[in-house]
C-alpha positions in Angstrom: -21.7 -14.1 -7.6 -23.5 -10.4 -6.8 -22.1 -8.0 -9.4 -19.6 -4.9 -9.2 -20.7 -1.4 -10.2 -17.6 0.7 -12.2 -18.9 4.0 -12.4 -17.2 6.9 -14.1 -17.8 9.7 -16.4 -15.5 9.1 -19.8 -11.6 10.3 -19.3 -11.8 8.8 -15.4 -9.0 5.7 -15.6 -12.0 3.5 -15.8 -10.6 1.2 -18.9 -7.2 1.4 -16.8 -8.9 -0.2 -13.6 -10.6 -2.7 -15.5 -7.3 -3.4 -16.7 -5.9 -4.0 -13.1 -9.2 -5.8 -12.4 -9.1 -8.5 -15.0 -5.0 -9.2 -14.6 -5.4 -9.9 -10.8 -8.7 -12.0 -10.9 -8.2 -13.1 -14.3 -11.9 -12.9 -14.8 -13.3 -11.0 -18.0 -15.0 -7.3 -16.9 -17.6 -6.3 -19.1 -19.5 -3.3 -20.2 -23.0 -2.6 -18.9 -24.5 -3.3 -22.2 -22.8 -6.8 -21.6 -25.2 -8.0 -18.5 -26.7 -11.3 -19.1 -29.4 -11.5 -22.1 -27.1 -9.3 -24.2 -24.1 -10.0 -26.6 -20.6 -10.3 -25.2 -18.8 -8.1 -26.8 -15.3 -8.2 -25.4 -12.8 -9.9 -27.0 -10.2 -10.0 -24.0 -8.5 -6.2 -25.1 -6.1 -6.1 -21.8 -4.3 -9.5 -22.8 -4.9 -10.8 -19.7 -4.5 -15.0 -18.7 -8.3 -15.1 -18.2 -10.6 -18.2 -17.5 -13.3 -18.2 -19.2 -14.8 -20.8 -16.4 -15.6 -17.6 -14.3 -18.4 -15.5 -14.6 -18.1 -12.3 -15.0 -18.7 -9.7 -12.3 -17.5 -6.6 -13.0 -19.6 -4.1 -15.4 -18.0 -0.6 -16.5 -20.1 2.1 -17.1 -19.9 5.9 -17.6 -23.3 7.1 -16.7 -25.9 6.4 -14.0 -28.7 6.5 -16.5 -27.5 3.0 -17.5 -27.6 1.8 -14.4 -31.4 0.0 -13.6 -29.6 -3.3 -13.5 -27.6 -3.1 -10.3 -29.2 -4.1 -6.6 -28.0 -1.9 -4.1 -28.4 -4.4 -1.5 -26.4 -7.3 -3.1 -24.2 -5.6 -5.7 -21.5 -3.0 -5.2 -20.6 0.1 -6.5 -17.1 1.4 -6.9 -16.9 5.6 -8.3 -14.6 6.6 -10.0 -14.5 10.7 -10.2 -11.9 12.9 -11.6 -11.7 16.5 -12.0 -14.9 17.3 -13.7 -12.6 20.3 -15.2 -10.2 17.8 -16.6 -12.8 14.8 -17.5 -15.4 17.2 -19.3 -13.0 18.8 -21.5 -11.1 16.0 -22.5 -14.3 14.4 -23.6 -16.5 16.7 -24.9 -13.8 19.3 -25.9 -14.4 23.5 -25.1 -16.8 24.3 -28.2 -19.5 21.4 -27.4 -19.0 22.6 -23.7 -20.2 26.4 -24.3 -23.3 24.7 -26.0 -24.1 22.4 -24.1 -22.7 22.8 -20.7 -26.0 21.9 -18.6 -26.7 18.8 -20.3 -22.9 17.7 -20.3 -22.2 18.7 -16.4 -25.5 17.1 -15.5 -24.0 13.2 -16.5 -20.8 14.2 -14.4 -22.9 14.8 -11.3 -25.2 12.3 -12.3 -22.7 10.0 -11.2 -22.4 11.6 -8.7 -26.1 11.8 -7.2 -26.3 7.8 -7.8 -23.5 6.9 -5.5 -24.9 9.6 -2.7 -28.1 7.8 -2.9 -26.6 4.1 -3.5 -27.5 2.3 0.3 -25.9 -1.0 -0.3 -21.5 -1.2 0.3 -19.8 1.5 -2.2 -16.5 3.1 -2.1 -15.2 6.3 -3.8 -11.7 6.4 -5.7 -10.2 9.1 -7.6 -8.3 9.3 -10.6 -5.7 12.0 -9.1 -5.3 9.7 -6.5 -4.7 6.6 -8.8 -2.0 8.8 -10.2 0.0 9.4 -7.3 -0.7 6.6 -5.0 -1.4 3.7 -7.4 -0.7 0.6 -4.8 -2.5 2.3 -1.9 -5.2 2.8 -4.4 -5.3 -1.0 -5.7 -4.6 -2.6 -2.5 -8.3 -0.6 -1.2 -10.0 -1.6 -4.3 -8.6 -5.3 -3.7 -9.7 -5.1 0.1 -13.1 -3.9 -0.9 -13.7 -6.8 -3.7 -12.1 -9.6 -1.1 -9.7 -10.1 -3.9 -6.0 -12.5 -3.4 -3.3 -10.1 -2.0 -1.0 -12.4 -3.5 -2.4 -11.7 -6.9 -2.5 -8.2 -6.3 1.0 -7.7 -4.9 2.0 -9.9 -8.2 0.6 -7.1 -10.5 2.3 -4.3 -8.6 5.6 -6.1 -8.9 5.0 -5.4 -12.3 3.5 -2.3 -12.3 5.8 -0.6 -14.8 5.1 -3.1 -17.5 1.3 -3.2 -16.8 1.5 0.4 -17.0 2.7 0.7 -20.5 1.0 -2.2 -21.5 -2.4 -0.6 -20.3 -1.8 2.3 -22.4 -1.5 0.1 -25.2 -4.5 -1.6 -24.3 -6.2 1.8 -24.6 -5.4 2.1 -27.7 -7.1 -1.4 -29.1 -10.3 -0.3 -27.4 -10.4 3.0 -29.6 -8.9 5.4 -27.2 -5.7 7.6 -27.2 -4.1 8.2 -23.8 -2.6 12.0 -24.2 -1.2 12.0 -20.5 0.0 8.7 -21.0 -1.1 8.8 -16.9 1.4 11.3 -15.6 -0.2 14.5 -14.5 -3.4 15.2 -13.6 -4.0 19.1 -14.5 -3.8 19.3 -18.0 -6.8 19.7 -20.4 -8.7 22.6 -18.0 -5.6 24.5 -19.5 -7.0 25.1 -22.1 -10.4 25.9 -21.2 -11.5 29.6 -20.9 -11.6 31.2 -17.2 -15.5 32.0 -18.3 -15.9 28.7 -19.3 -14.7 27.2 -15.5 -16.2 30.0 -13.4 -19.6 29.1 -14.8 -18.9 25.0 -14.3 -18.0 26.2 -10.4 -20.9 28.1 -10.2 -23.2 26.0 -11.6 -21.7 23.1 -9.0 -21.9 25.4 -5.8 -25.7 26.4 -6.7 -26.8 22.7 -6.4 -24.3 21.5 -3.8 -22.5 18.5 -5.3 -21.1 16.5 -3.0 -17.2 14.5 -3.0 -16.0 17.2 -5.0 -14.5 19.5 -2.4 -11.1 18.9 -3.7 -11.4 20.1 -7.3 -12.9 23.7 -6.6 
């Protein structure tokens, strides 16, 4: 089976779509670092009814650097992008940021530049919209991945338990939700107005695309 890129920078609802991902095909996702001729190193952290008779298909990773493995014209790419205000932040915090700004907002559009230049089949989600609009959001992830709508319309049955059961899942993999997924305009708060002028700026001098939304 040809593989499935999911791309995001850290913070971006990727462990969350993995979560969705592994529940409805019951097959294991895996980190990049997990591609065949490396350790396994998930241990099944979404308690999910997998079989292990599948392969897996589905690799997460947060930065295009990491990406030399993937064939554009048999694999596919799925982007995750979130507000690079909210993502970069939450991840790096404001002190790294004012150090290291360049080399920080260079892996957000990094991202970015890889799935703009990606020429095999590719779609673009993002994490304000998995927020709001969860089973439109799911169902054209599904669609894309010729998953069962049967399976998937069984996970949103039960999308308030997988929901809180996510979170917890989170948690096992080392993480701590602080929206707990219920806004989406939270960390830039506490950024200084220097501080996001200067990410804007730096984002309108080199024309990054998909982002409209977030300026």
């Amino acid at each position: 089976m040809n593989k499935v890129l999911l791309l995001s920078f850290p913070r971006s609802a990727n462990t969350w779509i993995r979560y969705c991902l592994e529940h409805i095909t019951k097959t294991q996702t895996c980190d990049c670092q997990d591609l065949p001729g490396t350790p396994n190193r998930i241990v099944n952290p979404f308690n999910a009814n997998l079989n292990y008779k599948l392969k897996p298909y589905i690799y997460k990773e947060h930065f295009a650097v990491n990406c030399d493995r993937f064939d554009e014209q048999n694999d596919k790419l799925i982007l995750i992008l979130r507000n690079y205000k909210e993502c970069l932040i939450r991840h790096y915090g404001v002190p790294r940021l004012l150090k290291n700004l360049d080399h920080d907002l260079k892996q957000y559009t990094d991202n970015i530049l890889f799935f703009d230049k990606w020429k095999g089949e590719k779609i673009i989600i993002y994490y304000e919209d998995i927020i709001n609009n969860f089973e439109h959001i799911i169902k054209k992830i599904a669609m894309f991945l010729n998953l069962d709508p049967a399976s998937v319309n069984e996970f949103i049955k039960d999308y308030d338990f997988h929901k809180l059961n996510g979170i917890k899942s989170y948690k096992i993999c080392g993480h701590e939700s602080v929206t707990k997924g219920k806004v989406t305009n939270f960390h830039s708060k506490k950024a200084p107005p220097q501080l996001l002028r200067k990410i804007n700026n730096i984002l309108i001098k080199n024309n990054i695309k998909y982002i409209q939304r977030y300026k």
